[in-house]
C-alpha positions as CSV (number, residue, x, y, z in Angstrom):
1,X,-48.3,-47.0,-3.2
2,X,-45.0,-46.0,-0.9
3,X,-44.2,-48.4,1.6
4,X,-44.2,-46.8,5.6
5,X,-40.1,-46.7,4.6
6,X,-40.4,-44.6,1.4
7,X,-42.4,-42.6,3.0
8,X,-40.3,-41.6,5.7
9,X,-37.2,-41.4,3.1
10,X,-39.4,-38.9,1.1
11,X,-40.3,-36.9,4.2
12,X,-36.8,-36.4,4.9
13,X,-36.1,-35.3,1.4
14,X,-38.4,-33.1,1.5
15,X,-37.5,-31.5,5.0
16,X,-33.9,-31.3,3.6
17,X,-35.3,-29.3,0.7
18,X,-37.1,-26.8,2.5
19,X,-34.2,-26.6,5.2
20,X,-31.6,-26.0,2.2
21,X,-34.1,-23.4,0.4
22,X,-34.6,-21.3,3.8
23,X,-30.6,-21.8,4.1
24,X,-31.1,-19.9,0.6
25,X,-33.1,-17.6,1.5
26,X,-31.3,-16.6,4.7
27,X,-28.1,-16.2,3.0
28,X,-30.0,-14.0,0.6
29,X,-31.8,-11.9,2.5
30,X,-29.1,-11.1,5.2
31,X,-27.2,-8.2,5.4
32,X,-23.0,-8.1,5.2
33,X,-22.4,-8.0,8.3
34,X,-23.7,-10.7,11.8
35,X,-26.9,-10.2,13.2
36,X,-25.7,-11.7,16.3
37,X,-25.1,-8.5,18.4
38,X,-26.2,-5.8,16.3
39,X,-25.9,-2.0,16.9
40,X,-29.2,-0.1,16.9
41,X,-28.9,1.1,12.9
42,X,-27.7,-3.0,12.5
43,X,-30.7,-4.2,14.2
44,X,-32.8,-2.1,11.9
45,X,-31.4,-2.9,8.9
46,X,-31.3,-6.9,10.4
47,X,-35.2,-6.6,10.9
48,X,-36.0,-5.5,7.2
49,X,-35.4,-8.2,4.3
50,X,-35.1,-5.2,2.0
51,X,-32.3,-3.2,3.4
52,X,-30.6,-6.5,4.3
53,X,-30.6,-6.8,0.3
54,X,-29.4,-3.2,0.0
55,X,-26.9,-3.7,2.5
56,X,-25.1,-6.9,1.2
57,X,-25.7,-5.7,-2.2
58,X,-23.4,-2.2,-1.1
59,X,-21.4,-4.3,0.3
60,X,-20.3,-6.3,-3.4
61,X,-20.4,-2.6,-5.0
62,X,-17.9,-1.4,-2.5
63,X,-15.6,-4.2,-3.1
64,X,-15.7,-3.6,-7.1
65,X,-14.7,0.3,-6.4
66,X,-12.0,-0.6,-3.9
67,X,-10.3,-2.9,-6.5
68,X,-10.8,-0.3,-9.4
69,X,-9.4,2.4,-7.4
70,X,-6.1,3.2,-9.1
71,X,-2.4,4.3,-7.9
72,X,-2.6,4.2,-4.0
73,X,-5.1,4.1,-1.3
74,X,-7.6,6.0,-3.0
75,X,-10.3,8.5,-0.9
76,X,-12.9,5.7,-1.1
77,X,-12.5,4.1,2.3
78,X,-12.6,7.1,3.9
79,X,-15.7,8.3,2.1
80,X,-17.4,4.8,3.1
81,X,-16.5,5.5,6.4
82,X,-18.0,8.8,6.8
83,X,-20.9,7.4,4.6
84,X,-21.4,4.6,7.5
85,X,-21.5,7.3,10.1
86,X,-24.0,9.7,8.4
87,X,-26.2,6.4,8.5
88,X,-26.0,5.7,12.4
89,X,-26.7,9.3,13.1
90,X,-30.1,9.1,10.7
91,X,-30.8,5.9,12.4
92,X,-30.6,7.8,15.6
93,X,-33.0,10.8,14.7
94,X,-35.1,9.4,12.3
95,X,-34.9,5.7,12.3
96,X,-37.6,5.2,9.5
97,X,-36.8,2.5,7.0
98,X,-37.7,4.1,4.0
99,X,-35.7,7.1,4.6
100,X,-32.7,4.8,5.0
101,X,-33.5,2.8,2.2
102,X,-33.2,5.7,-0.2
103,X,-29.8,6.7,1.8
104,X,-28.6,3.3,0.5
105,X,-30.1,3.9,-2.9
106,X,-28.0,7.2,-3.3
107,X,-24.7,5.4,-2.1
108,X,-25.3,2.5,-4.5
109,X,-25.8,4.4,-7.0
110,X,-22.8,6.6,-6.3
111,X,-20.6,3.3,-6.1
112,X,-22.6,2.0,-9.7
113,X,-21.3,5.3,-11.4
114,X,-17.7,4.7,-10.1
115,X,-17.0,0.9,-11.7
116,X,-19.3,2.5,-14.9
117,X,-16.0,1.0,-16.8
118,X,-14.9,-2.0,-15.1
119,X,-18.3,-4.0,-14.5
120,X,-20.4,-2.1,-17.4
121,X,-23.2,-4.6,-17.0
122,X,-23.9,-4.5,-13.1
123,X,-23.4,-0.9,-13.2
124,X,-26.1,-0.1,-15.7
125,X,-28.7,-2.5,-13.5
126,X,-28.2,-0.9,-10.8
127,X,-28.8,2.6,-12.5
128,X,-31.7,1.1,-13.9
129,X,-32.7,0.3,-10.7
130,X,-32.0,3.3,-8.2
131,X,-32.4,6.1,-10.8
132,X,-34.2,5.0,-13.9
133,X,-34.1,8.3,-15.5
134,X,-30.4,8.6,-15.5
135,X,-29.7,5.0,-17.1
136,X,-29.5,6.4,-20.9
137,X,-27.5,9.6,-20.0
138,X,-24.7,6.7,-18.0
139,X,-24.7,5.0,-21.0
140,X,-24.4,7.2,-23.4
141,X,-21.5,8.9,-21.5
142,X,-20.2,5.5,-21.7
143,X,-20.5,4.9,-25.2
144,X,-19.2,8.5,-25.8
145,X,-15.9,7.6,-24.0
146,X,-15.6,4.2,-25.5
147,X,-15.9,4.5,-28.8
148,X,-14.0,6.7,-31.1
149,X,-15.3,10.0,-32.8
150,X,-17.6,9.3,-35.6
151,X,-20.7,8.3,-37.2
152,X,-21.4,5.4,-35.1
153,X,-20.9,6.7,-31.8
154,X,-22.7,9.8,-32.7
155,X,-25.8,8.1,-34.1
156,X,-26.0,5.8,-30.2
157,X,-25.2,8.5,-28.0
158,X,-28.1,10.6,-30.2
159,X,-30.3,8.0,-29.9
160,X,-29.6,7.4,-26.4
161,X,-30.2,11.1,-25.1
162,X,-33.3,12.0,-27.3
163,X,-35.5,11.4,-25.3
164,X,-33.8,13.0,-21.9
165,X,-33.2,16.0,-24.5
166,X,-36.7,16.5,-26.0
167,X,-38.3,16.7,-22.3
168,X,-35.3,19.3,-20.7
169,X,-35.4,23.0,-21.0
170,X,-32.5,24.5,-23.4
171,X,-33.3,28.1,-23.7
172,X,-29.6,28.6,-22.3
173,X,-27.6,26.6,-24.9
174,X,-31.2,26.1,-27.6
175,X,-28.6,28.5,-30.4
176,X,-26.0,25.8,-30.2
177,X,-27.6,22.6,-29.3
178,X,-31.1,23.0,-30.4
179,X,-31.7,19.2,-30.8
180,X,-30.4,15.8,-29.9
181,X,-27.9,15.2,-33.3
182,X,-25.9,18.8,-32.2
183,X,-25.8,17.9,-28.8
184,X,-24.2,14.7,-29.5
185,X,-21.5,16.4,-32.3
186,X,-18.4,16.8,-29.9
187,X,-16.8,17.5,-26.3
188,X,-18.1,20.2,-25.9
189,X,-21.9,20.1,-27.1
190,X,-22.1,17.1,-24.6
191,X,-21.0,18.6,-22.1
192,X,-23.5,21.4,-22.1
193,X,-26.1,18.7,-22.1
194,X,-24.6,17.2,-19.7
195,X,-24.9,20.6,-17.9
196,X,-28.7,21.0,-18.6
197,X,-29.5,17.5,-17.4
198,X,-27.1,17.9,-14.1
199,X,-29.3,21.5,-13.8
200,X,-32.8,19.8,-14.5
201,X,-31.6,17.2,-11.6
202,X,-32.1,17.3,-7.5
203,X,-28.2,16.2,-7.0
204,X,-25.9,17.0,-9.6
205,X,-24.7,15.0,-12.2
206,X,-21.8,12.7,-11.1
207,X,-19.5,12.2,-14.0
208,X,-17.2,8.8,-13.3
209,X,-13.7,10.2,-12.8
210,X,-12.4,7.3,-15.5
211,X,-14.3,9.7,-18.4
212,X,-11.1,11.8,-17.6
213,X,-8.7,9.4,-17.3
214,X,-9.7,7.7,-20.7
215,X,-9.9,11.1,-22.5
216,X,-8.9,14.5,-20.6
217,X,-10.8,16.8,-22.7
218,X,-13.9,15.7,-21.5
219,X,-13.0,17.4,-18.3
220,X,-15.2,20.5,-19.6
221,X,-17.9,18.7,-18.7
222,X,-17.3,20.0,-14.9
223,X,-16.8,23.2,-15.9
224,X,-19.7,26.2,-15.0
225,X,-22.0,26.9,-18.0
226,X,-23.9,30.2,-16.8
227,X,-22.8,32.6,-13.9
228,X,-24.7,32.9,-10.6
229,X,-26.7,30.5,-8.2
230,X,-27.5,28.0,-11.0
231,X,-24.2,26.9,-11.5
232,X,-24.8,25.1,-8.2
233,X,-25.5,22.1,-9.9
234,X,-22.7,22.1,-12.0
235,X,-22.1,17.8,-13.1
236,X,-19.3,16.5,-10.0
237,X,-16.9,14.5,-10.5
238,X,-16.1,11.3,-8.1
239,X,-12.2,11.8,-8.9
240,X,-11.7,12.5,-5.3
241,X,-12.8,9.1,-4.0
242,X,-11.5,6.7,-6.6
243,X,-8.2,8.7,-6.8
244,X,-5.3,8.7,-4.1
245,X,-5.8,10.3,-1.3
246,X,-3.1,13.2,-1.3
247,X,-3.2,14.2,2.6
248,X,-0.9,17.1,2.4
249,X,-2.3,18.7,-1.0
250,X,-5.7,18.1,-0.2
251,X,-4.5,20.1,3.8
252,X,-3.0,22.8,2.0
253,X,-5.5,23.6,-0.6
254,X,-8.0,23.7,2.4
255,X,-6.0,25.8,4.7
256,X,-5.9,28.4,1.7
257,X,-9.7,28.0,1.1
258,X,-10.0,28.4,5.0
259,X,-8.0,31.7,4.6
260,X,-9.9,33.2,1.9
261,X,-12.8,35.3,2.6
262,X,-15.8,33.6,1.2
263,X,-17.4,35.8,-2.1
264,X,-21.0,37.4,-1.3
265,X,-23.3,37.0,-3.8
266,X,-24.2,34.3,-6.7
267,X,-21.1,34.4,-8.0
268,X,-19.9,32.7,-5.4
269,X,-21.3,29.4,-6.6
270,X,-19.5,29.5,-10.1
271,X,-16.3,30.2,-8.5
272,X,-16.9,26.7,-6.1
273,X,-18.1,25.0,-9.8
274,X,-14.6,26.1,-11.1
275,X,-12.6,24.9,-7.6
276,X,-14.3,21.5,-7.8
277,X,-13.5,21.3,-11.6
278,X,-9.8,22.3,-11.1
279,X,-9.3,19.5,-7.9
280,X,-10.9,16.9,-10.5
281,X,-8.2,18.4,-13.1
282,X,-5.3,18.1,-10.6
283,X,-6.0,14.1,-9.6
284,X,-7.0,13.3,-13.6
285,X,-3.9,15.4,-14.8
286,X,-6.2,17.3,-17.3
287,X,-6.2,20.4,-16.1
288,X,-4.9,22.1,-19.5
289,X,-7.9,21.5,-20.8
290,X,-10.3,23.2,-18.7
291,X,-11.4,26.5,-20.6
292,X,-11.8,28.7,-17.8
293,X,-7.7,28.7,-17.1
294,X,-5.0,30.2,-18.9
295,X,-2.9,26.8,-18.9
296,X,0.4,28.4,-19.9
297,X,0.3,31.0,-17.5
298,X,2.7,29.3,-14.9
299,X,2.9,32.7,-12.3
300,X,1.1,33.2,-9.4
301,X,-0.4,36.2,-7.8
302,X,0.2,38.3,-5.3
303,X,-2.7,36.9,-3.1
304,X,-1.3,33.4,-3.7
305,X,2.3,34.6,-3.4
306,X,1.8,35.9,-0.1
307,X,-0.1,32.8,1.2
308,X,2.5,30.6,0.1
309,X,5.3,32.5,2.4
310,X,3.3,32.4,5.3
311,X,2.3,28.1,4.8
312,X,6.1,27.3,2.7
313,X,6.6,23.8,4.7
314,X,2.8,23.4,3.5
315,X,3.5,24.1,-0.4
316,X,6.8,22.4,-0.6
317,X,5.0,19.1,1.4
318,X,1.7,19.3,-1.3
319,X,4.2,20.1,-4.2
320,X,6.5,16.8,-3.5
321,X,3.5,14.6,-3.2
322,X,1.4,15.7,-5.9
323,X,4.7,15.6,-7.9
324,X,5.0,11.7,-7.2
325,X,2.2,10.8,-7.5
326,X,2.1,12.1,-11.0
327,X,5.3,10.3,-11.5
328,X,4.0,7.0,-10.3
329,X,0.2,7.2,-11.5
330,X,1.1,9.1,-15.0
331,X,4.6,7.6,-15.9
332,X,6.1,11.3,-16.0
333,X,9.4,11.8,-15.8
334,X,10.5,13.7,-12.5
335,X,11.3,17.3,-14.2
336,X,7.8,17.0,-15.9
337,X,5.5,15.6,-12.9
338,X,7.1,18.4,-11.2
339,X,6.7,21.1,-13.5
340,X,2.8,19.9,-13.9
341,X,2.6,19.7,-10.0
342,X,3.7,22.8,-9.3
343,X,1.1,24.2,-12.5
344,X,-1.7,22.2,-10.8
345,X,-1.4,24.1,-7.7
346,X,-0.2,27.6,-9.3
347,X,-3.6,27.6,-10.8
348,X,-5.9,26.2,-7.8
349,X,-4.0,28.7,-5.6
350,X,-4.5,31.7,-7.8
351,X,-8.1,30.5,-7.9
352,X,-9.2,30.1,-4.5
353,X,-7.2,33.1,-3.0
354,X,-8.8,35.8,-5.4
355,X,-10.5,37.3,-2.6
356,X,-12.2,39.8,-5.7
């Protein structure tokens, strides 16, 4: 039997142990940023225990992709920011928790896609989690990066995509990958299926900018497969958030998109695929292998000729930092980075300004 004193020392223990698992659960459950004196989205997200989770756990995915960023301030602060700011105007017309809760979802998956490399193991849990259906085609386009060309990566990355592959409609590519083994063969074959399962998707497929870094062939994979409205979902890239920034590049190639009459019709949508592709090509230095360009072709056209004389202090400014950075992020020498700089742009200028 306890004495009246045992009693009491057990009642404190037991009080400290509830106080230290509600400490627990607290620190759990809140968000990653102080309740105290919360905005209006913050006070939503501080009155629901499951986007406090979401939130704290965007917050430890942010902070893996900030460190992974390579070469420089990358894009991915600023793409947070505006991120944060799409979320405060949704929380001010349509406040409703499970509409934000998938906004989170979408962001940490994005963020899961971008350290694919760096944290394997978290990334792939939270794929599992926020898009289930996706986890297999992430890790076999990890596993198809990683290891080298042969029997054993091709028997995993078949095995991996079967299933995806046996339920997706392939009458575009069905001649030249009519099953699971072909489509797993090379580059190329995986990047059509990568193609169909982007098309078969509601967002297109985000390829990790890293699968370029690590091997720039597989930069085909961005590349627009058919001609017309359906090459809207064309697989992304995230190349322009985990790479530097590039302010004056990025300002030129915008004021010349800005200048260009936009295309009528369908085709307008392959000819945004290919612009997307070749930005992703310019910050991964891989544009010479993107099938759609003529590589050694270093001139530019008369369209892009005549928009460079009326924006020079614009070209040289884009051309000088695209060139160092190049240098610094690629280990070029100075002639090269800025014989491949001035290529990059030749080729996204002759691009966007063909007005045809």
């Amino acid at each position: 039997m306890k004495t009246g004193f045992s009693l009491v020392a057990y009642f404190i223990k037991l009080a400290l142990l509830m106080s230290g698992l509600m400490l627990a659960f607290q620190a759990s459950a809140a968000p990653s940023f102080s309740c105290a004196h919360p905005s209006a989205i913050e006070k939503v997200i501080c009155q629901s225990q499951t986007l406090s989770a979401k939130d704290r756990l965007m917050a430890h995915f942010f902070d893996l992709a900030k460190k992974n960023a390579t070469a420089g301030p990358s894009g991915l602060i600023t793409a947070q920011r505006q991120w944060l700011k799409n979320l405060t105007k949704m929380c001010l017309t349509d406040p409703q928790e499970k509409r934000i809760e998938g906004y989170y979802d979408q962001r940490l998956f994005e963020l899961a896609v971008m350290v694919l490399y760096t944290h394997h193991g978290e990334a792939i849990k939270q794929i599992r989690k926020t898009n289930p259906e996706l986890v297999n085609i992430y890790e076999a386009i990890y596993q198809f990066t990683s290891l080298p060309a042969g029997s054993t990566r091709h028997n995993k990355v078949t095995e991996l995509i079967r299933p995806a592959f046996e339920v997706t409609d392939n009458h575009i590519f069905e001649d030249k990958i009519p099953d699971a083994e072909s489509a797993a063969e090379n580059t190329n074959n995986f990047g059509m299926f990568l193609w169909l399962i982007s098309e078969n998707n509601p967002e297109s497929l985000i390829i990790p900018c890293e699968a370029f870094l690590r091997h720039p062939q597989n930069i085909v994979w961005l590349e627009p497969l058919a001609g017309g409205a359906i090459d809207s979902r064309t697989p992304i890239s995230d190349c322009e958030q985990t790479q530097p920034t590039l302010p004056l590049f990025k300002q030129f190639i915008h004021l010349a998109e800005d200048a260009t009459p936009v295309s009528t019709g369908t085709i307008r949508f392959t000819i945004y695929a290919i612009t997307r592709a070749e930005m992703s090509a310019t910050l991964s230095h891989s544009m010479k292998y993107l099938k759609s360009i003529q590589y050694g072709k270093n001139s530019l056209s008369d369209d892009a000729q005549q928009f460079i004389k009326q924006h020079t202090e614009g070209y040289q400014n884009s051309l000088i930092e695209l060139e160092h950075y190049y240098q610094h992020a690629f280990n070029m020498p100075a002639d090269t980075a800025n014989s491949e700089a001035r290529r990059s742009i030749t080729i996204l200028l002759n691009n966007i300004t063909d007005d045809e």
